[in-house]
DSSP file (Angstrom, degrees, kcal/mol; ACC not computed):
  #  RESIDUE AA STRUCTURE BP1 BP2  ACC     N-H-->O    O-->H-N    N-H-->O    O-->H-N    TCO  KAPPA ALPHA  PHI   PSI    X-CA   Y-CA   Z-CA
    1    1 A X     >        0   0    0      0, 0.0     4,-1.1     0, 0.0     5,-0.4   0.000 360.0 360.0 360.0 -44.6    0.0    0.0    0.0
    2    2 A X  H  >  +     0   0    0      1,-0.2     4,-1.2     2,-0.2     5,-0.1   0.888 360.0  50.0 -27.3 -57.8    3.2    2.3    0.9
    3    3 A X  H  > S+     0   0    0      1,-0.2     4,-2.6     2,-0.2    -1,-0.2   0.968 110.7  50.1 -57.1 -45.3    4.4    1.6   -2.6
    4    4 A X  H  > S+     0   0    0      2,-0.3     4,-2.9     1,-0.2    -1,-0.2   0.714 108.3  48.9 -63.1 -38.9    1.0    2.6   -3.9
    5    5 A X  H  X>S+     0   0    0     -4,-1.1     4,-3.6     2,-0.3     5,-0.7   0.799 117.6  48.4 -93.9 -45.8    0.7    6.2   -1.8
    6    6 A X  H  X5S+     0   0    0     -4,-1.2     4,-4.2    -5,-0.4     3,-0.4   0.943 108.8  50.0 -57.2 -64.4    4.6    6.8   -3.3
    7    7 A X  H  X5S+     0   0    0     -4,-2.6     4,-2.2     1,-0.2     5,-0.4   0.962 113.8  45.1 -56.0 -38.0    3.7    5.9   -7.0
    8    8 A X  H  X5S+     0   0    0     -4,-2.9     4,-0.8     1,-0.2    -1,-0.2   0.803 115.0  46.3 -88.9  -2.0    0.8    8.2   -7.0
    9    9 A X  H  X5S+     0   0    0     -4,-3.6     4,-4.1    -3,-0.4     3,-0.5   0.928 115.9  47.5 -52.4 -48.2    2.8   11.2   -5.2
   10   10 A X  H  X<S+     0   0    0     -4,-4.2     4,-1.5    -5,-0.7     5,-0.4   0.963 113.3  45.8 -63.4 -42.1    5.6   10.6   -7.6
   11   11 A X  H  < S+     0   0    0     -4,-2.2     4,-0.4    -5,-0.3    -1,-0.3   0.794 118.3  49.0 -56.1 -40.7    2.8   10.5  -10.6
   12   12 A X  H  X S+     0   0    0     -4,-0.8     4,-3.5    -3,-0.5    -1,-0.2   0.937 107.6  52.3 -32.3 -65.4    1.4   13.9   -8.8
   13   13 A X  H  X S+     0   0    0     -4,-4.1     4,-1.2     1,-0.2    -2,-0.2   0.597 110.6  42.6 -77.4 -16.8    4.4   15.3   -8.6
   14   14 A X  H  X S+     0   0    0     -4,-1.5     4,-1.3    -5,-0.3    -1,-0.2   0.609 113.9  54.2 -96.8 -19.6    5.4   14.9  -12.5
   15   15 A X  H >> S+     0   0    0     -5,-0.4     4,-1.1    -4,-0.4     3,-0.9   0.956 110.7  45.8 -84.0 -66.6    1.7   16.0  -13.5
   16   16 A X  H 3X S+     0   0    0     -4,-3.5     4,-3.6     1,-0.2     5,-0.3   0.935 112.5  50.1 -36.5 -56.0    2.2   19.5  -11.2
   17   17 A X  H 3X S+     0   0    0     -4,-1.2     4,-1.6     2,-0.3    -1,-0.2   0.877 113.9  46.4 -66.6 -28.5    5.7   20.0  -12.7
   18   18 A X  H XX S+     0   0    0     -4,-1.3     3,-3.0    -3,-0.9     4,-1.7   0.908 110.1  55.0 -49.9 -81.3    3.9   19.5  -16.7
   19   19 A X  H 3X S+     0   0    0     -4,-1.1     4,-1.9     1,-0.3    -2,-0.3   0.674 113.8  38.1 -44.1 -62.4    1.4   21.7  -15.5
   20   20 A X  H 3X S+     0   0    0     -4,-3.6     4,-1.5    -5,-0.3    -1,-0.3   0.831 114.3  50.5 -43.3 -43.7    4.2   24.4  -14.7
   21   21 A X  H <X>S+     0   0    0     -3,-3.0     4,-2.4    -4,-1.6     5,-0.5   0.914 110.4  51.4 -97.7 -48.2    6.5   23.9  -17.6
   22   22 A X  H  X5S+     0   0    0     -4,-1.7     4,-3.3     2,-0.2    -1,-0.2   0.952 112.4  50.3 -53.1 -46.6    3.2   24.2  -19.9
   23   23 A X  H  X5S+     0   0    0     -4,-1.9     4,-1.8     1,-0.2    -2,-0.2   0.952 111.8  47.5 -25.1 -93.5    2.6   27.5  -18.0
   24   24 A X  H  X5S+     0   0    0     -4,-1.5     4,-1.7     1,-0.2     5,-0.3   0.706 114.8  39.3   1.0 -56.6    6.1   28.4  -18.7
   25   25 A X  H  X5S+     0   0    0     -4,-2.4     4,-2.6    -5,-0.2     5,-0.5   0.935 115.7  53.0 -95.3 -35.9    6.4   27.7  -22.5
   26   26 A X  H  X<S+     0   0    0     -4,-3.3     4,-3.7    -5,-0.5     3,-0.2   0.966 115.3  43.4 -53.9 -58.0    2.6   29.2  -22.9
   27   27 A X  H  X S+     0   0    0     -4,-1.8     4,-2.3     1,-0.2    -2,-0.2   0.944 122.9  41.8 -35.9 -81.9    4.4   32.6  -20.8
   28   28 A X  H  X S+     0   0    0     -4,-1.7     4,-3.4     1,-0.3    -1,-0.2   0.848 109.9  50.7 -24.8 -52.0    7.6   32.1  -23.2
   29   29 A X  H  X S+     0   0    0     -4,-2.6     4,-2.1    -5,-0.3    -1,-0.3   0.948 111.7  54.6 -86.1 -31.8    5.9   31.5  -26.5
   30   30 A X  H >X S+     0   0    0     -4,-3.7     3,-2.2    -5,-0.5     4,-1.1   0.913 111.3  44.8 -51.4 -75.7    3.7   35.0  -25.7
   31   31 A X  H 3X S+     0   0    0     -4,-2.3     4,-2.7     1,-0.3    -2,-0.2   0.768 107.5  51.6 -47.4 -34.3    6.5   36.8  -25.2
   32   32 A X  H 3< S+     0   0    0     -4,-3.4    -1,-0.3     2,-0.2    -2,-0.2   0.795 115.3  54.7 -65.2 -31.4    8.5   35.5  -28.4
   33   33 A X  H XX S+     0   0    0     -3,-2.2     3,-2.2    -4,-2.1     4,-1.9   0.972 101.4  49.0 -23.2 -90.2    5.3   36.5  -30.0
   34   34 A X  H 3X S+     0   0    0     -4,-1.1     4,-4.0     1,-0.3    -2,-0.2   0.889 114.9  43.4  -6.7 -71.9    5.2   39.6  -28.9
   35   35 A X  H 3< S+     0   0    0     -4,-2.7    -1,-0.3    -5,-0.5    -2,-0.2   0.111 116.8  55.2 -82.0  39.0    9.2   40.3  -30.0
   36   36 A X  H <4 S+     0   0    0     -3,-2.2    -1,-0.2    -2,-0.2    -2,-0.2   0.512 104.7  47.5-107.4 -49.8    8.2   38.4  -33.4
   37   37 A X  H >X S+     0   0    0     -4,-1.9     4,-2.5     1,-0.2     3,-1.8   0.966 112.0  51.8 -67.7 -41.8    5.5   40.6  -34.0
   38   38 A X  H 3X S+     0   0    0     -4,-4.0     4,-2.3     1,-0.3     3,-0.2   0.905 111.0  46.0 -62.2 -28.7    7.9   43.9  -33.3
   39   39 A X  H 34 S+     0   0    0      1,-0.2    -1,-0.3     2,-0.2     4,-0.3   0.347 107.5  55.7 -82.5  13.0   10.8   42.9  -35.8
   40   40 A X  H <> S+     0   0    0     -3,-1.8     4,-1.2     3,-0.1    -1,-0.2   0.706 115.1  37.5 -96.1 -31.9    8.4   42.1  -38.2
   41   41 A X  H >X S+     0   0    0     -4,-2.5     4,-2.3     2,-0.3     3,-1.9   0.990 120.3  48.1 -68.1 -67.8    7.1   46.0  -37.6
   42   42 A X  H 3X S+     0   0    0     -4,-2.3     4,-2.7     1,-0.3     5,-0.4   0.910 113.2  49.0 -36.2 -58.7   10.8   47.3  -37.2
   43   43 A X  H 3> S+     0   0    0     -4,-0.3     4,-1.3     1,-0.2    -1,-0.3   0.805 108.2  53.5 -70.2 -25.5   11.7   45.3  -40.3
   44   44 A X  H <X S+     0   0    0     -3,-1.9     4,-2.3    -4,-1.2    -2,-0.2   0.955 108.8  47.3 -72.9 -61.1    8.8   46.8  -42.2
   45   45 A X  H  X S+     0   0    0     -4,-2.3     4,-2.0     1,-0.2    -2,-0.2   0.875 112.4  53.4 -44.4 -43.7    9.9   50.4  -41.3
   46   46 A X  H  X S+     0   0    0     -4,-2.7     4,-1.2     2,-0.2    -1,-0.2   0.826 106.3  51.0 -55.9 -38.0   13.6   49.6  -42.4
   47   47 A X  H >X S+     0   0    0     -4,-1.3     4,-1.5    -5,-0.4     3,-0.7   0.990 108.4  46.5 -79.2 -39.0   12.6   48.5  -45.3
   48   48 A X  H 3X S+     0   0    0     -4,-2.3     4,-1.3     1,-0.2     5,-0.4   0.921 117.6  47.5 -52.2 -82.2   10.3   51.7  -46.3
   49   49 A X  H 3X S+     0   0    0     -4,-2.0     4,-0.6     1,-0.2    -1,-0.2   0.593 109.7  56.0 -47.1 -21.0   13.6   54.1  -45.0
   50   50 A X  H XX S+     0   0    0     -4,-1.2     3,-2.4    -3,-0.7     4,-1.0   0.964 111.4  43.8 -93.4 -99.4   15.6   51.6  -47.2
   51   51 A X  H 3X S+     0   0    0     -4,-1.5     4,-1.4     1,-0.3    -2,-0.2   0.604 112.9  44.5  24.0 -69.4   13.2   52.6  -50.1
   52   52 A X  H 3X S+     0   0    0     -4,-1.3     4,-1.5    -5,-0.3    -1,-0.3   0.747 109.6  62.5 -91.0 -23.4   13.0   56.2  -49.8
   53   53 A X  H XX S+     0   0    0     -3,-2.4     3,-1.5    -4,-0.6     4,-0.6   0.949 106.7  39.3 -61.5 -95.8   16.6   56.0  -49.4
   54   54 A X  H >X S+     0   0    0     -4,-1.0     4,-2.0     1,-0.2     3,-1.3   0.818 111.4  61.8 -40.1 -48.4   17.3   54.6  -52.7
   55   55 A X  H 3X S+     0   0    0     -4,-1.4     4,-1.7     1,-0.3    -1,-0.2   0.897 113.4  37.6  -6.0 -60.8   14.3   57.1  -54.4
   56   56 A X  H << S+     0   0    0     -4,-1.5    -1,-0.3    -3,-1.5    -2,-0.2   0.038 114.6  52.6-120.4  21.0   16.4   60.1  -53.3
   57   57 A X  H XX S+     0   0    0     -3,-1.3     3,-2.6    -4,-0.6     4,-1.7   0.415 111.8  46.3-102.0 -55.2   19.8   58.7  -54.0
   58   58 A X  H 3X S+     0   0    0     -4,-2.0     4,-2.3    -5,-0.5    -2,-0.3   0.877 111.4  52.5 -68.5 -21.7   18.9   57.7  -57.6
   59   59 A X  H 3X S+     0   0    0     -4,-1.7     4,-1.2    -5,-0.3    -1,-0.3   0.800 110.3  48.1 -66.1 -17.7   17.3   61.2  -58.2
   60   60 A X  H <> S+     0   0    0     -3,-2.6     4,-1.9     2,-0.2    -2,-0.2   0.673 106.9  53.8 -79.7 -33.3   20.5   62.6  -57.0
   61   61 A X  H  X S+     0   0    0     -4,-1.7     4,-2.4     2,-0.2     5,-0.3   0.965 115.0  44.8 -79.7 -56.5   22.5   60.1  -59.5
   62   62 A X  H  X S+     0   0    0     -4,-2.3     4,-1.7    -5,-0.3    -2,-0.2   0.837 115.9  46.2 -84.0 -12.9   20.0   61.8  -62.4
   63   63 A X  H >X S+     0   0    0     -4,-1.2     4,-1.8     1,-0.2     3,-1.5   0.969 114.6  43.9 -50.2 -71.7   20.5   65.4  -61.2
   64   64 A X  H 3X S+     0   0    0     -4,-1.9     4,-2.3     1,-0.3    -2,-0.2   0.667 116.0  51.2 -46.8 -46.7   23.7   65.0  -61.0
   65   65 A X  H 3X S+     0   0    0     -4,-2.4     4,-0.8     2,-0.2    -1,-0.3   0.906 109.5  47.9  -4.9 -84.7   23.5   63.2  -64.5
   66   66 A X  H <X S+     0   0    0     -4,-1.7     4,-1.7    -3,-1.5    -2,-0.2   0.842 111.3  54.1 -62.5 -39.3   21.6   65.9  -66.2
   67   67 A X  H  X S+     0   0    0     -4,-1.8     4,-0.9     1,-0.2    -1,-0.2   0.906 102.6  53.1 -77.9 -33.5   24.1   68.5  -64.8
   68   68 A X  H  < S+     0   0    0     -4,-2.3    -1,-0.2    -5,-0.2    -2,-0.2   0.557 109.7  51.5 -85.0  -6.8   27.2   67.0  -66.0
   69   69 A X  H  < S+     0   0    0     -4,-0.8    -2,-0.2     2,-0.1    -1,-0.2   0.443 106.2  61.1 -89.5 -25.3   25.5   66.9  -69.8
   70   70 A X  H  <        0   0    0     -4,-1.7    -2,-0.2    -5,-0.3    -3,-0.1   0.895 360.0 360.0 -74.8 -22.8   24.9   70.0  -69.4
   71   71 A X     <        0   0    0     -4,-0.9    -1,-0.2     0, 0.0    -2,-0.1   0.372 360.0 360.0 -76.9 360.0   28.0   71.1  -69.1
């Protein structure tokens, strides 16, 4: 009966410590979310600055272009 009272602590005790560690990775996997969803934002803005960046250097390229045929 001893043995009995032992396996179903031990069997308890392994079920609480799932129950934590599911806690845990549910906690985790919000938060990795979370910083997934912000580099996805971040990277979206980078890429626009990246964009307008190249826009206003290649207008620079055709001034610059234009000026040097003119001369």
């Amino acid at each position: 009966m001893n043995d009995t009272n032992n396996n179903m602590d031990d069997l308890e005790k392994q079920v609480e410590d799932l129950l934590n560690l599911c806690d845990k990775l549910t906690q985790s996997n919000g938060t990795l979310r979370s910083t997934v969803d912000g580099l996805k934002t971040e990277r979206s803005g980078l890429i626009q600055q990246k964009d307008k960046a190249r826009t206003h250097i290649e207008s620079m390229i055709t001034r610059l272009k234009s000026m040097e045929q003119n001369t």
